[in-house]
MDAnalysis code that builds the backbone (N, CA, C; Angstrom):
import MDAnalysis as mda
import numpy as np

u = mda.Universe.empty(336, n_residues=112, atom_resindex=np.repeat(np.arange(112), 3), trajectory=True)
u.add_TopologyAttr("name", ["N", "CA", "C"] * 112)
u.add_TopologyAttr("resid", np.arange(1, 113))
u.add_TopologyAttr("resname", ["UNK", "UNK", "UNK", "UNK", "UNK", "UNK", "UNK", "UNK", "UNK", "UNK", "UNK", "UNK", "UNK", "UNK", "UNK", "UNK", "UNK", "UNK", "UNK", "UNK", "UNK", "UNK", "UNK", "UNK", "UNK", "UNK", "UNK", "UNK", "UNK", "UNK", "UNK", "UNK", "UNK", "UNK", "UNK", "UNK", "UNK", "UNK", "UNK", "UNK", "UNK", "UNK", "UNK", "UNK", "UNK", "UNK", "UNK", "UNK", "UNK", "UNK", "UNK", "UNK", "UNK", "UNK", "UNK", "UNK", "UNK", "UNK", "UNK", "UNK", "UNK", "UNK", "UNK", "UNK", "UNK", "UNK", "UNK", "UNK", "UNK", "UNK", "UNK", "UNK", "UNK", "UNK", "UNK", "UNK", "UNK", "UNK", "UNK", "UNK", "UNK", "UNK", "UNK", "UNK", "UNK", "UNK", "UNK", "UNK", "UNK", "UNK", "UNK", "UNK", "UNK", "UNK", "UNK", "UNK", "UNK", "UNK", "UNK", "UNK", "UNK", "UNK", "UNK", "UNK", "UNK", "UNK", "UNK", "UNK", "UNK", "UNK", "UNK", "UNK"])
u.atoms.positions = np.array([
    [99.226, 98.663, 132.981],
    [98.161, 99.169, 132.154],
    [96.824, 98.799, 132.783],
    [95.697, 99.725, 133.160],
    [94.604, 99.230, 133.167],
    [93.209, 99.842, 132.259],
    [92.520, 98.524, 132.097],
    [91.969, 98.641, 131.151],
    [90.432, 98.637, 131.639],
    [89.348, 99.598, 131.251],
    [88.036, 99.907, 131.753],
    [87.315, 99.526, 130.683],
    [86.481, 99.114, 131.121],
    [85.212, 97.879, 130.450],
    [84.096, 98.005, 131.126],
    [82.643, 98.837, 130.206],
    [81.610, 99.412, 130.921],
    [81.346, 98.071, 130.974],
    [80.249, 97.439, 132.389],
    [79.423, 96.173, 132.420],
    [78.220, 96.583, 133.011],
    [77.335, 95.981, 131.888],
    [75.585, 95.247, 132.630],
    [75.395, 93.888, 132.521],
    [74.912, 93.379, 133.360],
    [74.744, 92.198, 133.264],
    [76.253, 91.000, 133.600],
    [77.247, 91.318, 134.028],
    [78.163, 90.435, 133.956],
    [78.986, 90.694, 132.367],
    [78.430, 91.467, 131.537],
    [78.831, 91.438, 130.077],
    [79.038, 92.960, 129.797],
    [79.940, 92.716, 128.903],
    [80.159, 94.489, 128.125],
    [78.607, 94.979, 127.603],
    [78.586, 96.637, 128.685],
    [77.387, 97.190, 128.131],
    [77.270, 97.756, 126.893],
    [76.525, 97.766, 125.845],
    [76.796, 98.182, 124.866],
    [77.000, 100.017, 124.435],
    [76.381, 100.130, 125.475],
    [76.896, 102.049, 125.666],
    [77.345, 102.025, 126.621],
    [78.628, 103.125, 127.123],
    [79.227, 102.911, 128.294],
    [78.533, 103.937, 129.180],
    [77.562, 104.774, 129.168],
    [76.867, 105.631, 129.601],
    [75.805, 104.803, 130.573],
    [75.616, 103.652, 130.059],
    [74.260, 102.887, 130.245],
    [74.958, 102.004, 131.248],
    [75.842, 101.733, 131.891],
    [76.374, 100.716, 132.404],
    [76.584, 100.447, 133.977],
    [76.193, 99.213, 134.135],
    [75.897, 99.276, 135.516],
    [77.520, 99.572, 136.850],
    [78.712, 99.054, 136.456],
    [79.217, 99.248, 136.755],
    [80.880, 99.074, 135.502],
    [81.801, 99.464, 136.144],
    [83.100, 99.083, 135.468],
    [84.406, 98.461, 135.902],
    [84.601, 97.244, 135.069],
    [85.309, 96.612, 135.345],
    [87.019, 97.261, 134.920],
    [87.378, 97.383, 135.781],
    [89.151, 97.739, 135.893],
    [89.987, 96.783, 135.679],
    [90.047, 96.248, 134.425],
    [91.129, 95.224, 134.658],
    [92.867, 95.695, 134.337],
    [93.995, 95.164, 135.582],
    [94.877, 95.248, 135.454],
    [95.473, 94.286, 134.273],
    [96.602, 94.823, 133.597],
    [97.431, 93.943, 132.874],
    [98.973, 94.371, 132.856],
    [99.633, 93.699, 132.315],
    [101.285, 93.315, 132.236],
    [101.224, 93.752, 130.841],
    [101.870, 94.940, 130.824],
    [101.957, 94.991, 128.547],
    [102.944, 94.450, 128.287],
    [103.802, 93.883, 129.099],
    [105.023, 93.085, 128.613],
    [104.944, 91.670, 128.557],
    [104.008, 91.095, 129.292],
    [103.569, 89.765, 129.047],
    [102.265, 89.582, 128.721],
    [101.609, 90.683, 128.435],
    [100.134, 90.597, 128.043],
    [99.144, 89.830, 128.765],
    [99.305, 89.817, 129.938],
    [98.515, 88.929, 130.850],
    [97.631, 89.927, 131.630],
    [96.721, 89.516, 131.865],
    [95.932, 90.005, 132.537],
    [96.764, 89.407, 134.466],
    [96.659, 90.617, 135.336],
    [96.913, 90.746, 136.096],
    [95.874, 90.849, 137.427],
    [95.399, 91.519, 137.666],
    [93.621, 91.748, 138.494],
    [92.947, 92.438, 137.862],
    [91.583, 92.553, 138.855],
    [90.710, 93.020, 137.916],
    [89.719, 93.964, 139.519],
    [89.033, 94.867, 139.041],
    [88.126, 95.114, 140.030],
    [86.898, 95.744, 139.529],
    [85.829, 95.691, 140.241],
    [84.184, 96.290, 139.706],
    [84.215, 97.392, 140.268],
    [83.688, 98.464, 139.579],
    [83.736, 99.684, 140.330],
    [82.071, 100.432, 139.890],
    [81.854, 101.060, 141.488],
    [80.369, 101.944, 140.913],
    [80.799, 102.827, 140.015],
    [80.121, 103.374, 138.851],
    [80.308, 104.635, 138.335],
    [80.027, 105.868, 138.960],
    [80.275, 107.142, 138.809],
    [79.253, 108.126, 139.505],
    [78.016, 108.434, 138.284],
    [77.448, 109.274, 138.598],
    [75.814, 109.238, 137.733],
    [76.494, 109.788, 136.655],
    [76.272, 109.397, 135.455],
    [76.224, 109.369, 134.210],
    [75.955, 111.082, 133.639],
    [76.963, 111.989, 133.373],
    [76.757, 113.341, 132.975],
    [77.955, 113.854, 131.851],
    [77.694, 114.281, 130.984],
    [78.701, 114.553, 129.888],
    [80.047, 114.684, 130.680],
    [81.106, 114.082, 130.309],
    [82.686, 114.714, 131.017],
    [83.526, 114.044, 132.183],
    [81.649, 113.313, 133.303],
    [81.932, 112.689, 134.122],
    [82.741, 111.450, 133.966],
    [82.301, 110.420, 132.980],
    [82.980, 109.317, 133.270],
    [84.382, 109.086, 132.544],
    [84.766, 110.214, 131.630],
    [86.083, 110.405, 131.595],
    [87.155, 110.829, 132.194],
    [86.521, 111.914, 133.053],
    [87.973, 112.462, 134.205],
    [87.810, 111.070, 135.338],
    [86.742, 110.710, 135.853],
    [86.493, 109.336, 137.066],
    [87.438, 108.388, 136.350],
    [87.285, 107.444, 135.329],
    [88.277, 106.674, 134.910],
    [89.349, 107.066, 134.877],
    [89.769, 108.030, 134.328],
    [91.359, 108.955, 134.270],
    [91.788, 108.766, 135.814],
    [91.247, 109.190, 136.484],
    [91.338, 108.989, 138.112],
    [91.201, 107.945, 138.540],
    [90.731, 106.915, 138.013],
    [90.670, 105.468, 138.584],
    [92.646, 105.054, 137.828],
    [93.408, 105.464, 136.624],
    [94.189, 105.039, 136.329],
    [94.248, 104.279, 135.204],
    [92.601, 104.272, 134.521],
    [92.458, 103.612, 133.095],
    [93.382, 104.660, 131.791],
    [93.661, 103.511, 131.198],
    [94.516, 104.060, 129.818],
    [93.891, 103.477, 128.377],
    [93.239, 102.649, 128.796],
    [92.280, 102.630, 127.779],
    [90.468, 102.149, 127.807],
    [89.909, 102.032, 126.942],
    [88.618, 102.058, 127.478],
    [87.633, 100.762, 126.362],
    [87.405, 100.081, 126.786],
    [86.845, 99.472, 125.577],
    [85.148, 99.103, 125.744],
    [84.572, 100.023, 124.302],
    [83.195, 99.813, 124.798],
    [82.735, 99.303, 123.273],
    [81.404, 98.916, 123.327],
    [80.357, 98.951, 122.306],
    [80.215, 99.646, 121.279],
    [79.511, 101.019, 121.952],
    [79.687, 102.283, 121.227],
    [79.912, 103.342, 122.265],
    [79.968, 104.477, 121.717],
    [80.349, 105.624, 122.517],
    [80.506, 106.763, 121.357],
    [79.519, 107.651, 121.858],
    [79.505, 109.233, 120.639],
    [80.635, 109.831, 120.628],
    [80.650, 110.462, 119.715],
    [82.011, 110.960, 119.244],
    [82.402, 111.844, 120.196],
    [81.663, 112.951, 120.760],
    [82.308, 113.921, 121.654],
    [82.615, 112.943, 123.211],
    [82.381, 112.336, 123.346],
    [82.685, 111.378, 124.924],
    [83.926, 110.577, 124.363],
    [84.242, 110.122, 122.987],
    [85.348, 109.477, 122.422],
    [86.287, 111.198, 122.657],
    [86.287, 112.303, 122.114],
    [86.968, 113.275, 122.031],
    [87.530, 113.452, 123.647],
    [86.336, 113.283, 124.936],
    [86.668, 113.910, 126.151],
    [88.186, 112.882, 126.925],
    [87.433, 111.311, 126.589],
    [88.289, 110.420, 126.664],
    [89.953, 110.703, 126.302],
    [89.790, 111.188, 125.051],
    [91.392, 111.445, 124.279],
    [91.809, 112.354, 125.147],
    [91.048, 113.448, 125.692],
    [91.634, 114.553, 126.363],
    [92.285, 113.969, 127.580],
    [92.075, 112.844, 127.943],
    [91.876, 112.620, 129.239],
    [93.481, 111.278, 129.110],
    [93.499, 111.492, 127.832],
    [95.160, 110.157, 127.648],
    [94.202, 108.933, 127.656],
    [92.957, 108.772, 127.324],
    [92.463, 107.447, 127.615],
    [92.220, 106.824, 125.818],
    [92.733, 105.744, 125.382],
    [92.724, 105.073, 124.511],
    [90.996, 104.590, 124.191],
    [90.279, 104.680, 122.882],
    [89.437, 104.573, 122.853],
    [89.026, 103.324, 121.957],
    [88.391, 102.382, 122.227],
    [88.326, 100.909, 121.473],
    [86.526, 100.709, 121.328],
    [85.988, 101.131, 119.890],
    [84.655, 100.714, 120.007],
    [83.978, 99.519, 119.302],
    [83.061, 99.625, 119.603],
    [82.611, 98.114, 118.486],
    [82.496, 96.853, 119.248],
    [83.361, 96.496, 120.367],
    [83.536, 95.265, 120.568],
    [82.203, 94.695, 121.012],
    [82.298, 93.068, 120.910],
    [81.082, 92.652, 121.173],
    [80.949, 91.963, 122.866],
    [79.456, 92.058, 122.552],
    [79.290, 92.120, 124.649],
    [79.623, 90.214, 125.032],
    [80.581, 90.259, 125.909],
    [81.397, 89.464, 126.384],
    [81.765, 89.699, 127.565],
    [82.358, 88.694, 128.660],
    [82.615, 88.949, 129.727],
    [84.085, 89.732, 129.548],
    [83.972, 90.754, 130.754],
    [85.667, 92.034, 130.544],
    [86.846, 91.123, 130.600],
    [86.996, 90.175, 131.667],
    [87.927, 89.584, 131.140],
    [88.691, 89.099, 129.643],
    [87.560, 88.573, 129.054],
    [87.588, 87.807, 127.634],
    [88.154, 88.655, 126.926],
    [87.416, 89.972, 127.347],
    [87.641, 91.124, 126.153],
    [88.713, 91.979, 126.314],
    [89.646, 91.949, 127.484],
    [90.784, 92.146, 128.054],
    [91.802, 91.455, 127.250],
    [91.482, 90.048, 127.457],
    [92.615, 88.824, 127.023],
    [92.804, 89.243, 125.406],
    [92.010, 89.430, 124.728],
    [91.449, 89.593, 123.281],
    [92.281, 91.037, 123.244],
    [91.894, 91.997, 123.507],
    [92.811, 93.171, 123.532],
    [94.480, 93.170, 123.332],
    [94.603, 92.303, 124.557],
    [96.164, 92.433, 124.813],
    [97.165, 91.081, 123.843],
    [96.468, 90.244, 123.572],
    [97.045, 89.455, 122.621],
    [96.598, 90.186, 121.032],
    [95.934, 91.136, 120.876],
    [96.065, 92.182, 119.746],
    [94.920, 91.161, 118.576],
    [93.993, 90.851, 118.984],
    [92.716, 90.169, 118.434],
    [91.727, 90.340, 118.713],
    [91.142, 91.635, 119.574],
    [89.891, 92.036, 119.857],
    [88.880, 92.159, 118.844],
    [87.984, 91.533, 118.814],
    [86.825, 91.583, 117.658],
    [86.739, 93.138, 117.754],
    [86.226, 94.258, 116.978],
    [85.758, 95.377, 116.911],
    [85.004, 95.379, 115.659],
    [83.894, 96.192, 115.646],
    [83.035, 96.824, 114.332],
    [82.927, 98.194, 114.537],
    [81.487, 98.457, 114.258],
    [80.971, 99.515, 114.208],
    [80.239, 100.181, 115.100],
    [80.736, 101.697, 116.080],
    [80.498, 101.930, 116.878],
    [78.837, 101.883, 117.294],
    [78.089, 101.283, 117.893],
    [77.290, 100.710, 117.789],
    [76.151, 102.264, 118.481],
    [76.286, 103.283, 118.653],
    [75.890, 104.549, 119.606],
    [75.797, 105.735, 118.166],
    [74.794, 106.255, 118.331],
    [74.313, 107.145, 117.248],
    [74.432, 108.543, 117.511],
    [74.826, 108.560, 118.328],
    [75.010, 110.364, 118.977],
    [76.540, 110.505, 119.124],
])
């Protein structure tokens, strides 16, 4: 399973549109461990784009801040699992938190 986590700053960006790069982290769904991890450039930020690029990077799910509903819709198209709300933390943390099934989440924090 790998799991995509927009980052600015070393920390989850709070829009994934806005984000400086993305962290790919591998995991084990059978032992829930985090496995590797890698930073990746995005390409420039355009409706559609950063859902087929992740799909193509091999992400299956996506965990951001917020994210508008039609980029949550393109995602689904794309088989990519959509997780919003969480709070900005390093991807790892928020990986580990995921896969042991305790990820903080609220309210998609993105108004469009």
């Amino acid at each position: 399973m790998k799991i995509a986590i927009p980052v600015a700053g070393g920390k989850l960006c709070a829009h994934f549109g806005h984000s400086e790069q993305f962290a790919l982290i591998e995991a084990d769904e059978k032992t829930k461990k985090v496995t590797g991890s890698q930073m990746l450039t995005p390409p420039a930020h355009e409706p559609g784009v950063l859902p087929r690029w992740l799909h193509e990077q091999g992400a299956h799910v996506i965990i951001a801040g917020g994210m508008g509903q039609r980029a949550q819709s393109l995602f689904a198209g794309q088989g990519i699992q959509v997780i919003v709300g969480a709070p900005a933390a390093a991807p790892e943390e928020l990986a580990a938190s995921f896969l042991a099934g305790n990820l903080p989440s609220g309210d998609n924090v993105c108004d469009h």
